[in-house]
mmJSON file of the N, C-alpha and C atoms, coordinates in Angstrom:
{"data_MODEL":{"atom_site":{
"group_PDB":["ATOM","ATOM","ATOM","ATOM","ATOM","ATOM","ATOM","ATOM","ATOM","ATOM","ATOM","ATOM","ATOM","ATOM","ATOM","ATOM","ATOM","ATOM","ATOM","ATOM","ATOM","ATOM","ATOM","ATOM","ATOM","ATOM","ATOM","ATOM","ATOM","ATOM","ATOM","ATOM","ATOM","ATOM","ATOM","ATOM","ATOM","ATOM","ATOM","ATOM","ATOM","ATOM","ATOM","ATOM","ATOM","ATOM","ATOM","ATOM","ATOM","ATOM","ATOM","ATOM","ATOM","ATOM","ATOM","ATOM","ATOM","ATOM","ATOM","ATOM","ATOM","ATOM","ATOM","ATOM","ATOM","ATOM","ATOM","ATOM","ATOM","ATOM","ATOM","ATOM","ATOM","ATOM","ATOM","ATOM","ATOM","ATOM","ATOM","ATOM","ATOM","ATOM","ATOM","ATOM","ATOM","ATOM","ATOM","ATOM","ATOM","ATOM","ATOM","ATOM","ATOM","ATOM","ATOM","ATOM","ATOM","ATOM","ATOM","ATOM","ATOM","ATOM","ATOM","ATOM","ATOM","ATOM","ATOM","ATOM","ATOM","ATOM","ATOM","ATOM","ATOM","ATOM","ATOM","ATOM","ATOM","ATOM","ATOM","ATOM","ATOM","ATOM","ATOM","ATOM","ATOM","ATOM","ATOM","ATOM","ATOM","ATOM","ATOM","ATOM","ATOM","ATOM","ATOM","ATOM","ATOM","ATOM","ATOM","ATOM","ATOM","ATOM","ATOM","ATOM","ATOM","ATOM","ATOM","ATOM","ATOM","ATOM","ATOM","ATOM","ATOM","ATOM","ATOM","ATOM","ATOM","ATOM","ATOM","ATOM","ATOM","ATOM","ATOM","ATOM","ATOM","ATOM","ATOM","ATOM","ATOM","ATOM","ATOM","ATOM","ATOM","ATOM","ATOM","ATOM","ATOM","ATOM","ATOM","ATOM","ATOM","ATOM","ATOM","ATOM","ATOM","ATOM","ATOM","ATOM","ATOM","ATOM","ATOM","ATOM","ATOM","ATOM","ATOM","ATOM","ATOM","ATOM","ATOM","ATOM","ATOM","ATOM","ATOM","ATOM","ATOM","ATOM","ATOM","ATOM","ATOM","ATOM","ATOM","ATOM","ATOM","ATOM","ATOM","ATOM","ATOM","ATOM","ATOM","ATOM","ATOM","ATOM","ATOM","ATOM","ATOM","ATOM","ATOM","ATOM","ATOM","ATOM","ATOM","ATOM","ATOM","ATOM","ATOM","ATOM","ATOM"],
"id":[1,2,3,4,5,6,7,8,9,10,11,12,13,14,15,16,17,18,19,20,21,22,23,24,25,26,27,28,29,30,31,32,33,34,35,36,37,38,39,40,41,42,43,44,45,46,47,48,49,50,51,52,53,54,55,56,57,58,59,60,61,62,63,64,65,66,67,68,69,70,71,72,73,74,75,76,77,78,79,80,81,82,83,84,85,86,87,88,89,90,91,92,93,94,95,96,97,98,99,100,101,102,103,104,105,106,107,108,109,110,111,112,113,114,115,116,117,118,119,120,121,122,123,124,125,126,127,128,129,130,131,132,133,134,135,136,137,138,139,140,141,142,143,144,145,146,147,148,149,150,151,152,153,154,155,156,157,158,159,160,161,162,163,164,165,166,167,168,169,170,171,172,173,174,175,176,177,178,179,180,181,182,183,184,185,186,187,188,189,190,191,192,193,194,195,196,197,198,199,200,201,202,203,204,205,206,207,208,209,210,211,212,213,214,215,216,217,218,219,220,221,222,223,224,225,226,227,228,229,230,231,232,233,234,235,236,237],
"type_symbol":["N","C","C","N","C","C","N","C","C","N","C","C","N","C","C","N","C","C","N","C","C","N","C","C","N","C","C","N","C","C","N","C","C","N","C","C","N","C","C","N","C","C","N","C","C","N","C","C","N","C","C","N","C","C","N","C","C","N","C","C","N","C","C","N","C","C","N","C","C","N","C","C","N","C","C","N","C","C","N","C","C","N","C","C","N","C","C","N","C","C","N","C","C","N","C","C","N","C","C","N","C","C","N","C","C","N","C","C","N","C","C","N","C","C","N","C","C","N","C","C","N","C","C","N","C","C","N","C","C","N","C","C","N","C","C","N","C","C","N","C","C","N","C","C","N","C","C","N","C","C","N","C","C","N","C","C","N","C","C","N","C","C","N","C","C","N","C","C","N","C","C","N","C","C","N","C","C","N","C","C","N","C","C","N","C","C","N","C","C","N","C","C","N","C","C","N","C","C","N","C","C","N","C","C","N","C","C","N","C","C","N","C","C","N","C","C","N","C","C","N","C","C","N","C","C","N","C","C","N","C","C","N","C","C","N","C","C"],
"label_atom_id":["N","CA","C","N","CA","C","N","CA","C","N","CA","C","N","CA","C","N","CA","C","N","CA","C","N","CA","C","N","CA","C","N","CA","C","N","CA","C","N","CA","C","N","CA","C","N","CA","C","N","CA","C","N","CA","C","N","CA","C","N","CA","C","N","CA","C","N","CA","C","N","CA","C","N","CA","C","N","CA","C","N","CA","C","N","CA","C","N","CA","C","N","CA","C","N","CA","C","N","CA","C","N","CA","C","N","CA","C","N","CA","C","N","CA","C","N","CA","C","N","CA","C","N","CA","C","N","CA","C","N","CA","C","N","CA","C","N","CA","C","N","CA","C","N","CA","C","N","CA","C","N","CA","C","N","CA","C","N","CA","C","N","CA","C","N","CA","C","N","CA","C","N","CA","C","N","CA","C","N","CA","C","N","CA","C","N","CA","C","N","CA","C","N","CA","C","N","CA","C","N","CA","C","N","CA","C","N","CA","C","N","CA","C","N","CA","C","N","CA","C","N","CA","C","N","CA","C","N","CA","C","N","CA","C","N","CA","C","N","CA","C","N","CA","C","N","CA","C","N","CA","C","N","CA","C","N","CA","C","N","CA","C","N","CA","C","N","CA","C","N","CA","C","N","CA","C"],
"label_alt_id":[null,null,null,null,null,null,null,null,null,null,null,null,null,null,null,null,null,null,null,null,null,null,null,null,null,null,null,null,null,null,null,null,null,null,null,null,null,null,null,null,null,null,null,null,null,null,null,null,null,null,null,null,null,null,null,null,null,null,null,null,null,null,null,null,null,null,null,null,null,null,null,null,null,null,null,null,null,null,null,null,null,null,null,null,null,null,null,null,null,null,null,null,null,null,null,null,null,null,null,null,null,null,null,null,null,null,null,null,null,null,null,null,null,null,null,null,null,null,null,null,null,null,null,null,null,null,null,null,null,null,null,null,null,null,null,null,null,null,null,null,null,null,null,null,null,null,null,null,null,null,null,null,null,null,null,null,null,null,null,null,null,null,null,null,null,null,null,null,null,null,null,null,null,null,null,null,null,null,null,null,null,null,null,null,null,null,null,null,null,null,null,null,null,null,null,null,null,null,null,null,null,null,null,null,null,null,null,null,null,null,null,null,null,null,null,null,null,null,null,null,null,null,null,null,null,null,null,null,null,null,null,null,null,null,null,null,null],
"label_comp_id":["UNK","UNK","UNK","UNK","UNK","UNK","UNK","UNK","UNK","UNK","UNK","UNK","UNK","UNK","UNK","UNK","UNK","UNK","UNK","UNK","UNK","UNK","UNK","UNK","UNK","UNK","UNK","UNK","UNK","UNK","UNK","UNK","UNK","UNK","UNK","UNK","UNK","UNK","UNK","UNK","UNK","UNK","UNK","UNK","UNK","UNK","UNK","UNK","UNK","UNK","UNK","UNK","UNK","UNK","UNK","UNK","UNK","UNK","UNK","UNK","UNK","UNK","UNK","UNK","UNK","UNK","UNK","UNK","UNK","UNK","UNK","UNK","UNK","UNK","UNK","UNK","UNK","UNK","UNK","UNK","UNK","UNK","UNK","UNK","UNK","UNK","UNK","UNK","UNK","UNK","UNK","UNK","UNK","UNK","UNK","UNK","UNK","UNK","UNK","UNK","UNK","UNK","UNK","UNK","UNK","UNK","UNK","UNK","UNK","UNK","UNK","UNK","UNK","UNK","UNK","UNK","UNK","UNK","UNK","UNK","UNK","UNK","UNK","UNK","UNK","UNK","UNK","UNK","UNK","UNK","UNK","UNK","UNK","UNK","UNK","UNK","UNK","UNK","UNK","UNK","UNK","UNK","UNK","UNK","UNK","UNK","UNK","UNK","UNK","UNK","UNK","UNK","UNK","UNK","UNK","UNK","UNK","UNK","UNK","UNK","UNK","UNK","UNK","UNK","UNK","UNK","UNK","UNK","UNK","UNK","UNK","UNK","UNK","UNK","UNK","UNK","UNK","UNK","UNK","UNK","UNK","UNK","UNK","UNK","UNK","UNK","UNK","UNK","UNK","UNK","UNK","UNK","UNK","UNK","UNK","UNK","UNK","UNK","UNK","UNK","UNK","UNK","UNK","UNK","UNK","UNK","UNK","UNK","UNK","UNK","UNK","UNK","UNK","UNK","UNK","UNK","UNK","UNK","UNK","UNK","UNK","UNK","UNK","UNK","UNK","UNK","UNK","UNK","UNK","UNK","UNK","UNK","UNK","UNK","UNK","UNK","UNK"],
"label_asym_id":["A","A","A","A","A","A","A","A","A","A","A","A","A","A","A","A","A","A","A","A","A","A","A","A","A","A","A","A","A","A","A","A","A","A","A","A","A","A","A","A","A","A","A","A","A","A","A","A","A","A","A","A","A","A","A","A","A","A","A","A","A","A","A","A","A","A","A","A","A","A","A","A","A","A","A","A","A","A","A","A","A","A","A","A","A","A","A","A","A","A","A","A","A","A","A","A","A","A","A","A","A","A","A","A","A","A","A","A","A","A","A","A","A","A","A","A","A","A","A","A","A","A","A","A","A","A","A","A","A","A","A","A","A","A","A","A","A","A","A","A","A","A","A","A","A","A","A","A","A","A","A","A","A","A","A","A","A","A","A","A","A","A","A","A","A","A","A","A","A","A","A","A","A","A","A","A","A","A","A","A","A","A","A","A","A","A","A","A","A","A","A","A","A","A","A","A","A","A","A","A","A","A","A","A","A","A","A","A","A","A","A","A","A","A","A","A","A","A","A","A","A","A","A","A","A","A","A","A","A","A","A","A","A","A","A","A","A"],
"label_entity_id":["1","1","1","1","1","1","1","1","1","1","1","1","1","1","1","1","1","1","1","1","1","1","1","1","1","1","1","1","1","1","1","1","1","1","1","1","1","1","1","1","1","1","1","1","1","1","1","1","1","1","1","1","1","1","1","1","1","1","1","1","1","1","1","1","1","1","1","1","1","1","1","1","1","1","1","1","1","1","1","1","1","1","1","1","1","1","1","1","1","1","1","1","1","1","1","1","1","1","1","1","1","1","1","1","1","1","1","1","1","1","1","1","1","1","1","1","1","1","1","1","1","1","1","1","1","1","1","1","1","1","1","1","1","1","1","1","1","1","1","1","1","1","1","1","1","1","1","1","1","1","1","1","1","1","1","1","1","1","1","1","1","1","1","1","1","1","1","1","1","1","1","1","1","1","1","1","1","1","1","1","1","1","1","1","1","1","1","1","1","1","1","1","1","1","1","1","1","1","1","1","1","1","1","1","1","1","1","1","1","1","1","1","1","1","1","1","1","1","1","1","1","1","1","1","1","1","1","1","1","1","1","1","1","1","1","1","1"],
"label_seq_id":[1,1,1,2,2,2,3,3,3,4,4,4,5,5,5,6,6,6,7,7,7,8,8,8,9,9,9,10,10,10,11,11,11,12,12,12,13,13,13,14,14,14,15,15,15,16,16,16,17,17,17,18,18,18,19,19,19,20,20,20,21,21,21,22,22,22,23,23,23,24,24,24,25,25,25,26,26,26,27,27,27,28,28,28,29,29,29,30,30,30,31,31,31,32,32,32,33,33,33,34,34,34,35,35,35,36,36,36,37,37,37,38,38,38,39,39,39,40,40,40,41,41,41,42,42,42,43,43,43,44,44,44,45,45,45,46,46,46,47,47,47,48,48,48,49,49,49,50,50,50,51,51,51,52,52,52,53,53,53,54,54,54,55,55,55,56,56,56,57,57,57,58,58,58,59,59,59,60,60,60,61,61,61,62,62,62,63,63,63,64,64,64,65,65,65,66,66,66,67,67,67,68,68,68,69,69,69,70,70,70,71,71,71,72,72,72,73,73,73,74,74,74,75,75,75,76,76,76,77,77,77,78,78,78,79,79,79],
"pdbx_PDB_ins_code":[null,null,null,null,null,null,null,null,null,null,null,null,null,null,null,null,null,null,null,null,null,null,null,null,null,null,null,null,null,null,null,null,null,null,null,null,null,null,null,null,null,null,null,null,null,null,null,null,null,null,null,null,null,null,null,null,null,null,null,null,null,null,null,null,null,null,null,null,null,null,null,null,null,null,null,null,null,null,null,null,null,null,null,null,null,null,null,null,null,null,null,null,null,null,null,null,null,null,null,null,null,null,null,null,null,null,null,null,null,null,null,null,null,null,null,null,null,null,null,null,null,null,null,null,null,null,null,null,null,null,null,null,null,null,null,null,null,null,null,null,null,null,null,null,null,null,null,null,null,null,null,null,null,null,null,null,null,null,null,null,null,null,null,null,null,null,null,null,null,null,null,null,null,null,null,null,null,null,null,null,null,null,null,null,null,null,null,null,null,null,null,null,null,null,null,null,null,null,null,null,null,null,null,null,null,null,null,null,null,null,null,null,null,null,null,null,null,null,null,null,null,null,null,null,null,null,null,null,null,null,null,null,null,null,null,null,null],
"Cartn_x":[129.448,130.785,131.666,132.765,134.103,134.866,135.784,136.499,137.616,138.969,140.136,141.568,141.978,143.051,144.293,145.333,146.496,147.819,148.75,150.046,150.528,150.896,152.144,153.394,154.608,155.347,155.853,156.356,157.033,158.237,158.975,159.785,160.996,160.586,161.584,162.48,161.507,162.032,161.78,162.451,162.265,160.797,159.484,158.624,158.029,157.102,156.095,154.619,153.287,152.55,151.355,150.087,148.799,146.941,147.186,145.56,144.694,143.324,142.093,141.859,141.246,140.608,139.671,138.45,136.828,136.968,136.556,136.572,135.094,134.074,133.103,133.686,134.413,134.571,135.945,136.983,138.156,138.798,138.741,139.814,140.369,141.502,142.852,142.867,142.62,143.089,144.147,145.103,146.22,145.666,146.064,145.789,147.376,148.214,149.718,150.73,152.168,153.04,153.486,153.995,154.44,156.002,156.643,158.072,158.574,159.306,159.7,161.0,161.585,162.825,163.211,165.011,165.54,165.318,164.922,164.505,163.635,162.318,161.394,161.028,161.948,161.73,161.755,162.457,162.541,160.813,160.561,158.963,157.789,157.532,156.352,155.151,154.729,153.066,153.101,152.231,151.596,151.506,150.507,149.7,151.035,151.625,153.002,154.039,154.345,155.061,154.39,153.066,152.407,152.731,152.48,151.916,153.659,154.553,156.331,156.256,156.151,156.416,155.48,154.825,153.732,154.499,154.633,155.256,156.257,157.357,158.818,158.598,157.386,157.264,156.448,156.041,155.332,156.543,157.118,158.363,158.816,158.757,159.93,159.138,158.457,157.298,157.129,156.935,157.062,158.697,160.084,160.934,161.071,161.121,161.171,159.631,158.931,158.124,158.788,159.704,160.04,161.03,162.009,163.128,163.002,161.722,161.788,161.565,160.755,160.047,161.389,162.367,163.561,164.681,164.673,165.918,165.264,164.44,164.029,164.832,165.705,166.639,167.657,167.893,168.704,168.049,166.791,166.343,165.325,165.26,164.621,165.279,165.138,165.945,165.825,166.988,167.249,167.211,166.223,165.888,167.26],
"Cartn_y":[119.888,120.172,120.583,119.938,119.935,120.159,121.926,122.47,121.781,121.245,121.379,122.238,122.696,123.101,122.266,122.127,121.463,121.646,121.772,122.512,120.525,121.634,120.058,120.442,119.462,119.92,118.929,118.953,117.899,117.257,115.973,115.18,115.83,116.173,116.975,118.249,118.836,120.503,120.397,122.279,122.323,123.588,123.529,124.178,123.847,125.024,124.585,125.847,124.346,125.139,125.169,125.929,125.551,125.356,124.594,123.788,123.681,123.666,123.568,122.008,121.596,119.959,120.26,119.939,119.523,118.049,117.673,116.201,115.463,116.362,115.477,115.395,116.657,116.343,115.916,115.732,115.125,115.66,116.81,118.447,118.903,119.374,120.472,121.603,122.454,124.064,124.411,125.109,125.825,127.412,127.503,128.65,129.878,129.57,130.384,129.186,129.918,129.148,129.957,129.06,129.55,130.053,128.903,129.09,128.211,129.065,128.759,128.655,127.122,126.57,127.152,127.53,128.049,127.252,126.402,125.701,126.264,126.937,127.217,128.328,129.302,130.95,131.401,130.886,131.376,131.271,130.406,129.83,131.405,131.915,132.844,132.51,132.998,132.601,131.471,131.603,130.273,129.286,129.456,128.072,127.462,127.984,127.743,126.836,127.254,126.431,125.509,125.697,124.563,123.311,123.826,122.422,121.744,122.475,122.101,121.268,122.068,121.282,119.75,119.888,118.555,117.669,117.968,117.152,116.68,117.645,116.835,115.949,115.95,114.853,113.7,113.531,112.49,112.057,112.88,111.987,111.349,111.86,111.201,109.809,109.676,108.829,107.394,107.797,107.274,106.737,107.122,106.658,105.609,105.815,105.361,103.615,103.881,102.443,101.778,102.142,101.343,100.616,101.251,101.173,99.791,100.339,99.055,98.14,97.878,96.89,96.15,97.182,96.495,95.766,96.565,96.449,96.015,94.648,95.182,94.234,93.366,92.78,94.073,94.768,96.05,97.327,97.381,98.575,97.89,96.89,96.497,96.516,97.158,96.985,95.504,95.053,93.796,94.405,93.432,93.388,92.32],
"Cartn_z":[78.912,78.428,79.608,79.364,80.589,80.055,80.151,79.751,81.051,80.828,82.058,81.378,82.075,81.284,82.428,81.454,81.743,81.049,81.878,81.478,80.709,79.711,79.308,78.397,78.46,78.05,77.38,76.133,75.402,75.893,75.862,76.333,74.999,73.723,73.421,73.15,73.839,74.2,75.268,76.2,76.993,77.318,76.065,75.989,76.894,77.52,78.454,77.435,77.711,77.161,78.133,78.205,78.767,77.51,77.837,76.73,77.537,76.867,77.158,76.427,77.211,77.123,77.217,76.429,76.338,76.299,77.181,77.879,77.141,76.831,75.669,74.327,73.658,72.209,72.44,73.483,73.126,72.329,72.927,72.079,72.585,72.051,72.741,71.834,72.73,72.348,73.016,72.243,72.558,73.648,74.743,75.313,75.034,75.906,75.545,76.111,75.77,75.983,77.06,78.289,79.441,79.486,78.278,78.523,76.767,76.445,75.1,74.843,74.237,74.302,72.921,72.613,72.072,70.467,70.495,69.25,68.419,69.309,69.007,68.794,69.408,69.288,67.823,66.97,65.968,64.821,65.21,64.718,65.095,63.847,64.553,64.266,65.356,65.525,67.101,67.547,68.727,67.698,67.1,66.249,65.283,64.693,63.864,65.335,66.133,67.211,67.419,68.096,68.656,67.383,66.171,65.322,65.686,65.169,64.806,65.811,67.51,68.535,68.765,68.728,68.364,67.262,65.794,65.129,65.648,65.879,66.606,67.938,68.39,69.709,69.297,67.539,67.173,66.104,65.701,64.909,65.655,67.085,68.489,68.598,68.813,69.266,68.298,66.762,65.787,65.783,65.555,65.908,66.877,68.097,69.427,69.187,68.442,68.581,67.4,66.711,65.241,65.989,66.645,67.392,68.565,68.973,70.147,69.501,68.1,67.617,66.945,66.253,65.679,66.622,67.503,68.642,69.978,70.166,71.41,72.173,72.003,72.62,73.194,72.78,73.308,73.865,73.433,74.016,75.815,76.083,77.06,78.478,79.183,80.511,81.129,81.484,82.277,83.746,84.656,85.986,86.665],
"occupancy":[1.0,1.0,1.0,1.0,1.0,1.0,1.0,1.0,1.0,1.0,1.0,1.0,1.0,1.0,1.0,1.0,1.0,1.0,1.0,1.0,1.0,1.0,1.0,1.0,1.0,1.0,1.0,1.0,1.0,1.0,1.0,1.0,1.0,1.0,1.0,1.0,1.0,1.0,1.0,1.0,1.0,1.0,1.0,1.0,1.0,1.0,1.0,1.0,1.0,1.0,1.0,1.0,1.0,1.0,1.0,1.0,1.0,1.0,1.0,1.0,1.0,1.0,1.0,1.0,1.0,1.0,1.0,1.0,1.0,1.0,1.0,1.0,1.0,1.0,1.0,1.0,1.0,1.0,1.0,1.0,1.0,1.0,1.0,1.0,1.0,1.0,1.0,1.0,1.0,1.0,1.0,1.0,1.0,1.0,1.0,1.0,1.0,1.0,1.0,1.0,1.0,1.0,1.0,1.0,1.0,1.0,1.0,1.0,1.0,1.0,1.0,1.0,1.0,1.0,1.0,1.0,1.0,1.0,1.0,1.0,1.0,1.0,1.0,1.0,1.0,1.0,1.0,1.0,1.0,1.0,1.0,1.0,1.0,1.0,1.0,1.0,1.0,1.0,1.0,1.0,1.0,1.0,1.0,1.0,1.0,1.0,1.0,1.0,1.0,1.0,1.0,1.0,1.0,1.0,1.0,1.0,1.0,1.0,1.0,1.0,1.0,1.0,1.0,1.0,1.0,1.0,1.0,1.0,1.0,1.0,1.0,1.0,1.0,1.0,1.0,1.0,1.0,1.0,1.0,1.0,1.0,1.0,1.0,1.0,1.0,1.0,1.0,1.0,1.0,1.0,1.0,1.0,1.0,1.0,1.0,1.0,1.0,1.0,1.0,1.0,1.0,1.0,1.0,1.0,1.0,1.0,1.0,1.0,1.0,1.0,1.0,1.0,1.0,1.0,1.0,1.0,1.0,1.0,1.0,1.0,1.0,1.0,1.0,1.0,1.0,1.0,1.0,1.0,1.0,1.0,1.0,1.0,1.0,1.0,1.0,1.0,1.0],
"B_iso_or_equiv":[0.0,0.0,0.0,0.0,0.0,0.0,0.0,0.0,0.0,0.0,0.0,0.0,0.0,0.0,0.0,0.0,0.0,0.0,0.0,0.0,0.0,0.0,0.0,0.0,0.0,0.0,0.0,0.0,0.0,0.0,0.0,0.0,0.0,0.0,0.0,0.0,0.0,0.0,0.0,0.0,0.0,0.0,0.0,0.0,0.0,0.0,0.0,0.0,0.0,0.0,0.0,0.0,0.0,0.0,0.0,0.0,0.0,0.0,0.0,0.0,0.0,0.0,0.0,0.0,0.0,0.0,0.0,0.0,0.0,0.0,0.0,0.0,0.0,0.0,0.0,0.0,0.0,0.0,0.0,0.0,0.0,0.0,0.0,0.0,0.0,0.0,0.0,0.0,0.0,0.0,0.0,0.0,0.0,0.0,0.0,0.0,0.0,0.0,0.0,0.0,0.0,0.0,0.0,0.0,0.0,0.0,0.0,0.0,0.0,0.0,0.0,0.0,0.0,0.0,0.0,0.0,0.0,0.0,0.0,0.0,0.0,0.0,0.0,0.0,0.0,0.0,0.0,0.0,0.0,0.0,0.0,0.0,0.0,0.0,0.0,0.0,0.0,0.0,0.0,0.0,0.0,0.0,0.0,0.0,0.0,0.0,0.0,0.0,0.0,0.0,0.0,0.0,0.0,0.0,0.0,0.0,0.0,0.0,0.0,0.0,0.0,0.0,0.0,0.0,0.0,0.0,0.0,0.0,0.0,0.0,0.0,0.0,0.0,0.0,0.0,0.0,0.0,0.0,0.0,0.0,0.0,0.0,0.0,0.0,0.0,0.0,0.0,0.0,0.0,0.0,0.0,0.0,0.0,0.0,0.0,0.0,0.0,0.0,0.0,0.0,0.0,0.0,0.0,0.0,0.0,0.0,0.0,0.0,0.0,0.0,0.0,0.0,0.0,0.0,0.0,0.0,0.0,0.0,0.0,0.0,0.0,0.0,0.0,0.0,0.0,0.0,0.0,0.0,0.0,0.0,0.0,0.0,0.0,0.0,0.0,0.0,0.0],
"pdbx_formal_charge":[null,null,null,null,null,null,null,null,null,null,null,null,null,null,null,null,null,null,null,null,null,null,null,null,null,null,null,null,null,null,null,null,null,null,null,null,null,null,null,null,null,null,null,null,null,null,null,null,null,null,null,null,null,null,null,null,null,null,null,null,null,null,null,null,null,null,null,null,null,null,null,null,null,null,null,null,null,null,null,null,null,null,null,null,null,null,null,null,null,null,null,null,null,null,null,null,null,null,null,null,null,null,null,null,null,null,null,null,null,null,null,null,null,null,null,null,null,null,null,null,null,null,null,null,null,null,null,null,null,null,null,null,null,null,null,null,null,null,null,null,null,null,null,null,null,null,null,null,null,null,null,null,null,null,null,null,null,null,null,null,null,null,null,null,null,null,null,null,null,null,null,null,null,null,null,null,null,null,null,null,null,null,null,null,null,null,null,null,null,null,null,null,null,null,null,null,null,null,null,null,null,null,null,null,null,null,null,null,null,null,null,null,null,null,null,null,null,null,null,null,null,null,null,null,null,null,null,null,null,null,null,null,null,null,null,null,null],
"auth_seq_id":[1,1,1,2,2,2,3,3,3,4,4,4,5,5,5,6,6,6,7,7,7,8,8,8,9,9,9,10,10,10,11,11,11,12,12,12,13,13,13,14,14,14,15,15,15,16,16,16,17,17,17,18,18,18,19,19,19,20,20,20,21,21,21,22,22,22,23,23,23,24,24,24,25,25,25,26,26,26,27,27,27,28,28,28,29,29,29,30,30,30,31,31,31,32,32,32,33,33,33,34,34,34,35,35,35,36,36,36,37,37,37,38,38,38,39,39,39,40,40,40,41,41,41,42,42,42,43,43,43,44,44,44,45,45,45,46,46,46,47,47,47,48,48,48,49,49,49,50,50,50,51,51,51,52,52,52,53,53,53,54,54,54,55,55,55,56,56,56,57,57,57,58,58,58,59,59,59,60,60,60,61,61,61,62,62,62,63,63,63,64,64,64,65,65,65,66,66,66,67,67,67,68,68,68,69,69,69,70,70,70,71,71,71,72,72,72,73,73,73,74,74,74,75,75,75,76,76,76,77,77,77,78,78,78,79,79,79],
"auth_comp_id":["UNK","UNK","UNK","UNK","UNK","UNK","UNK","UNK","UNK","UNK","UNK","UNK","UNK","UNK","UNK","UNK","UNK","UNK","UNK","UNK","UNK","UNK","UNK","UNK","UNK","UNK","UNK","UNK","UNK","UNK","UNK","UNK","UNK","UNK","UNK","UNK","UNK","UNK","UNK","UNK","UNK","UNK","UNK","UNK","UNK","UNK","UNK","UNK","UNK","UNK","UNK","UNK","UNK","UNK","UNK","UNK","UNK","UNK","UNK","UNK","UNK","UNK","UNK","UNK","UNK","UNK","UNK","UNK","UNK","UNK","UNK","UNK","UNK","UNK","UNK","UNK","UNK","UNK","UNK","UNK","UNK","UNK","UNK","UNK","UNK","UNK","UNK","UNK","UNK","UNK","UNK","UNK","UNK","UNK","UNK","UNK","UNK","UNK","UNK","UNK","UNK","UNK","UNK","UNK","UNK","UNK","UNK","UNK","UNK","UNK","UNK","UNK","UNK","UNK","UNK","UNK","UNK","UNK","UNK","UNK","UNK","UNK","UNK","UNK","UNK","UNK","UNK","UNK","UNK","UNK","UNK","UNK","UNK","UNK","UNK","UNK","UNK","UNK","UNK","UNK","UNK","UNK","UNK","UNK","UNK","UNK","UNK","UNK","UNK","UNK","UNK","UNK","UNK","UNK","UNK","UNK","UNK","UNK","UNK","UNK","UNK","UNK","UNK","UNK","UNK","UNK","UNK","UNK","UNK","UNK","UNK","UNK","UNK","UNK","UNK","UNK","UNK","UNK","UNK","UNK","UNK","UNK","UNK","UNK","UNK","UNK","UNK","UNK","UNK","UNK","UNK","UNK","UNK","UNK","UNK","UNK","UNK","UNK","UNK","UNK","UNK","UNK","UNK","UNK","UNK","UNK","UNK","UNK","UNK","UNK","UNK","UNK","UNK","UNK","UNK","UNK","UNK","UNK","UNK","UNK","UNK","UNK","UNK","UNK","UNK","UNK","UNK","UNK","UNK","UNK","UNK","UNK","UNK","UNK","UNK","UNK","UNK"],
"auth_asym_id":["A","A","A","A","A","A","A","A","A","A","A","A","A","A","A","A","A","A","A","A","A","A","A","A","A","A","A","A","A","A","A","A","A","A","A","A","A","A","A","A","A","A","A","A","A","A","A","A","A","A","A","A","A","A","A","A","A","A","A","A","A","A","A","A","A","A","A","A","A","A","A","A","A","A","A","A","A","A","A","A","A","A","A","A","A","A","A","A","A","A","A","A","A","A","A","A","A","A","A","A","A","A","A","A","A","A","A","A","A","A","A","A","A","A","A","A","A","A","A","A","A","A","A","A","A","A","A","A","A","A","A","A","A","A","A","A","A","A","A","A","A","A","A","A","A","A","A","A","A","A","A","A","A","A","A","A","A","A","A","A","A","A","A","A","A","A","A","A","A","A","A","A","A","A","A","A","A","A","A","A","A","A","A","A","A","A","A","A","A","A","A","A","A","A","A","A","A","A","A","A","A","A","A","A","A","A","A","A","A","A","A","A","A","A","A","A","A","A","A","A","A","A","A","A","A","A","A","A","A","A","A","A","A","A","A","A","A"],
"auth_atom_id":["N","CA","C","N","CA","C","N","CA","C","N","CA","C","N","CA","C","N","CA","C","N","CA","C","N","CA","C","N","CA","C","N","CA","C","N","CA","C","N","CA","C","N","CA","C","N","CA","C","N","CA","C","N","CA","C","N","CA","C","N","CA","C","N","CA","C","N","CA","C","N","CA","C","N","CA","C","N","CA","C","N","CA","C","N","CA","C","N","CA","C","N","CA","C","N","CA","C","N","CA","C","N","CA","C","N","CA","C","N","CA","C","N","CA","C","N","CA","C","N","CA","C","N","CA","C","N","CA","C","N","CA","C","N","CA","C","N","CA","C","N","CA","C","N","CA","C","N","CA","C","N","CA","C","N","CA","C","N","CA","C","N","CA","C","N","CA","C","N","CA","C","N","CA","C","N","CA","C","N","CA","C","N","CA","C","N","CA","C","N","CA","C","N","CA","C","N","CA","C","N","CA","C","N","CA","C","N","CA","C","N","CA","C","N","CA","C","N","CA","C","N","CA","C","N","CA","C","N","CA","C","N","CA","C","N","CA","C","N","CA","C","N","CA","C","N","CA","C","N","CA","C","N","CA","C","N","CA","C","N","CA","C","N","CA","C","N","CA","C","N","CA","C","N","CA","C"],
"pdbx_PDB_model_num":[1,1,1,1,1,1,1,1,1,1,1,1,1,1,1,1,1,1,1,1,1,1,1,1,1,1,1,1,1,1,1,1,1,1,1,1,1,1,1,1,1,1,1,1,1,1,1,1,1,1,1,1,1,1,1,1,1,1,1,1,1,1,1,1,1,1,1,1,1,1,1,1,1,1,1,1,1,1,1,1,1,1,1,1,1,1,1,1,1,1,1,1,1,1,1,1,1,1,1,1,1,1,1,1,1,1,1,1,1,1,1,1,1,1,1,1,1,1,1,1,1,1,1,1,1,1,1,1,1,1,1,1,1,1,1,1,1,1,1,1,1,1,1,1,1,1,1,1,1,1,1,1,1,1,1,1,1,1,1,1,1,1,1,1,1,1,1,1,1,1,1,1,1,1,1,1,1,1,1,1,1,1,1,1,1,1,1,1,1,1,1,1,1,1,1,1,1,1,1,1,1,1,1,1,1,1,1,1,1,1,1,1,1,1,1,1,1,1,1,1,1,1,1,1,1,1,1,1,1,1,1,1,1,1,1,1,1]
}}}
């Protein structure tokens, strides 16, 4: 078992968090949050943020592939 920990931060806040990775079971644990965007302060609890912040970067995510798939004549950069 290979514990790594690694800071990451969502593309839609400006949260910064640090997780534990077990690199055999392909798990993330929440350790603390380094820095907490005004979105999020109001949310109590770690585990209560963590999940919100996670959802709002998979709604993002989920959006953003419908989007290219609908629009991708417009969403594609020209070289």
């Amino acid at each position: 078992m290979v514990i790594k920990k690694q800071i990451w931060k969502p593309d839609t806040c400006q949260c910064f968090l640090t997780e534990s990775y077990d690199t055999d079971l392909r798990t993330t644990a929440l350790d603390s949050f380094t820095t907490v965007c005004s979105a999020h302060t109001s949310i109590v609890g770690d585990s209560n943020r963590y999940s919100t912040m996670v959802a709002d970067n998979q709604r993002k995510n989920l959006v953003y592939g419908i989007a290219l798939k609908t629009f991708t004549s417009l969403l594609h950069r020209q070289i």
